[in-house]
C-alpha positions as CSV (number, residue, x, y, z in Angstrom):
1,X,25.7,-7.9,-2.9
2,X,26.8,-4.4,-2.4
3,X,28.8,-1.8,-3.8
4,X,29.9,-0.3,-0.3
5,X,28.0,2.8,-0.1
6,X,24.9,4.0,1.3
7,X,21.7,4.7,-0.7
8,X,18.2,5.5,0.0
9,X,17.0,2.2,-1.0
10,X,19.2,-0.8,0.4
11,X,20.3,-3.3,-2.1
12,X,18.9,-6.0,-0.4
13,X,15.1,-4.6,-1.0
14,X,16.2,-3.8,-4.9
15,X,17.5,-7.7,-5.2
16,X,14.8,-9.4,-3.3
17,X,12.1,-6.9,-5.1
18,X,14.2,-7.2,-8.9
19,X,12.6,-9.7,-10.4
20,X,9.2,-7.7,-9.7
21,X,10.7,-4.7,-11.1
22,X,11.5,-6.5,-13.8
23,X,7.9,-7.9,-14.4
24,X,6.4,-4.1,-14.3
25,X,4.3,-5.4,-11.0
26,X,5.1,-2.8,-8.9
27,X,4.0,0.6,-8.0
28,X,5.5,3.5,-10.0
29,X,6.9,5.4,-6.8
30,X,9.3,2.0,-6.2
31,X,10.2,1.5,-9.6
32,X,11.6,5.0,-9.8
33,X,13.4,4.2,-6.7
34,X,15.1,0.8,-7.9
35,X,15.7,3.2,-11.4
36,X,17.0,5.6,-8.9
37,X,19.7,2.9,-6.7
38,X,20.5,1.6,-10.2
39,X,22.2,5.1,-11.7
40,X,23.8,5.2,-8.3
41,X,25.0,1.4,-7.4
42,X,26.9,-0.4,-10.5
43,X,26.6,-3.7,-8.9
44,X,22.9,-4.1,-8.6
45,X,23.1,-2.5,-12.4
46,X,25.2,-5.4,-13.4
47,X,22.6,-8.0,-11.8
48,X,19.6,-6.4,-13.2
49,X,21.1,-6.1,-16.7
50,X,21.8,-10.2,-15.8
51,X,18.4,-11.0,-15.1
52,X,17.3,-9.4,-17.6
53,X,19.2,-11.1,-20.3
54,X,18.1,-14.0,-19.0
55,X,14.5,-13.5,-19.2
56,X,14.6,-12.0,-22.8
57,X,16.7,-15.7,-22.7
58,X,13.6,-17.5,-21.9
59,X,11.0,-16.2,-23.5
60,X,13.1,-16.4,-26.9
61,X,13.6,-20.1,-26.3
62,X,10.8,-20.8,-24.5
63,X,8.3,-18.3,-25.2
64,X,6.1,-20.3,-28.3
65,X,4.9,-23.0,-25.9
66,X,1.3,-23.4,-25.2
67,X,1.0,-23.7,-21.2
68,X,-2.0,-26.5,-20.7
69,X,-5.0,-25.0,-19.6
70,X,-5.4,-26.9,-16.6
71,X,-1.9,-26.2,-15.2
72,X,-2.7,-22.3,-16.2
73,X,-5.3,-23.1,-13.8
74,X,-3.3,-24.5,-11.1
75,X,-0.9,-21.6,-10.9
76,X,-3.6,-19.1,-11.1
77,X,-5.7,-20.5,-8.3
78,X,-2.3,-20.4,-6.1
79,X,-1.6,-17.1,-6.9
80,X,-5.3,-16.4,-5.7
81,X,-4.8,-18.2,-2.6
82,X,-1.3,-16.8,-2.1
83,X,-2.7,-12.8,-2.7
84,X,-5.9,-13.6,-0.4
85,X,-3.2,-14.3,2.2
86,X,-5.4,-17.9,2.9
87,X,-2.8,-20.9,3.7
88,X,-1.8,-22.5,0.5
89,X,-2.2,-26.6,1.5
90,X,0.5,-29.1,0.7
91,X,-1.8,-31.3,-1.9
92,X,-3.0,-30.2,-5.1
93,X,-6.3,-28.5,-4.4
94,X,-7.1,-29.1,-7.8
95,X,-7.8,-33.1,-7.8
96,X,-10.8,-32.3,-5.2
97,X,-13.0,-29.9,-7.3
98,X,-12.4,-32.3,-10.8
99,X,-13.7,-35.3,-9.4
């Protein structure tokens, strides 16, 4: 998606990067660039005020569910792996350390 015109940040980076804009996890200097494309590019404006919607969405309907601990867990220790930059294996790495 793209409104046609040049900008200083492509609209590619501010769609594969939204939905960490939208999360607040990302640096200040690219959020005011994403804040910058916005005022400047009405299509990426009309996807983030999508995506937004939806999340606000989502947490309205599915924000009072309690998250198991042990899946909690799960994620978190992928996330880990994942941030580390260590290979995250196929199986659930998990099982092995509850046994």
């Amino acid at each position: 998606m793209s409104c046609g015109e040049p900008h200083e940040t492509d609209c590619s980076e501010v769609l594969d990067h939204l939905y960490e804009f939208l999360d607040h996890e990302m640096p200040d200097s690219d959020c005011t660039k994403f804040e910058v494309h916005f005022e400047e590019c009405s299509p990426c404006l009309e996807k983030y005020g999508l995506e937004q919607a939806v999340k606000k969405l989502v947490k309205r309907c599915c924000g009072h569910d309690d998250v198991p601990s042990d899946l909690r867990a799960k994620v978190m220790g992928r996330i880990e792996l994942i941030r580390s930059g260590e290979a995250v294996p196929d199986h659930d790495v998990t099982a092995a350390t509850q046994e």
